[in-house]
C-alpha positions as CSV (number, residue, x, y, z in Angstrom):
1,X,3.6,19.9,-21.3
2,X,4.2,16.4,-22.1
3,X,7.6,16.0,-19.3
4,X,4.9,17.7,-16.9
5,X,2.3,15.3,-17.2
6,X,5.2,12.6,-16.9
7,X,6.5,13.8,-13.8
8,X,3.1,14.3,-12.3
9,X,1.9,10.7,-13.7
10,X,5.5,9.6,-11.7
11,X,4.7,11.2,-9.1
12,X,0.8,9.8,-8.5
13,X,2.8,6.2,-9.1
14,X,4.7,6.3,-6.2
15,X,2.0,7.1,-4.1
16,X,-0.5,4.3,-4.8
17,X,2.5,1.8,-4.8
18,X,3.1,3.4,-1.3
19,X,-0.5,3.4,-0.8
20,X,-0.6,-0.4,-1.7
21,X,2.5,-1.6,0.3
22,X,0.4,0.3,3.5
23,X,-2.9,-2.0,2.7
24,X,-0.7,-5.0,2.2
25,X,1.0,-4.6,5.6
26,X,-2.3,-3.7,7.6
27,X,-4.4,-7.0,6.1
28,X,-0.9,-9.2,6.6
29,X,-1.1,-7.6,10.9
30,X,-4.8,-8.5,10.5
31,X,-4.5,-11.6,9.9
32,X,-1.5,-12.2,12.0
33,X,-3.6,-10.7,15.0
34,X,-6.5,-13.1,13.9
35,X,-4.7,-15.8,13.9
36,X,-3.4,-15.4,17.5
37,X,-7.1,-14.7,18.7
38,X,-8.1,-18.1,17.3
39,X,-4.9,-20.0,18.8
40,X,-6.2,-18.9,22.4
């Protein structure tokens, strides 16, 4: 039971740092595309 819950534990892991990395790259475009907006 216990390598179970360890592999599903792993398994949740990568998704939330995956989930993460996604948030990080939309708020960095955000910005980006904010920025430019403000420039013209």
């Amino acid at each position: 039971a216990e390598k179970f819950n360890t592999y599903r534990f792993a398994d949740y892991k990568e998704s939330v740092i995956e989930l993460l990395q996604r948030v990080c790259t939309v708020s960095v475009e955000t910005r980006r595309i904010i920025g430019e907006m403000s420039d013209v």
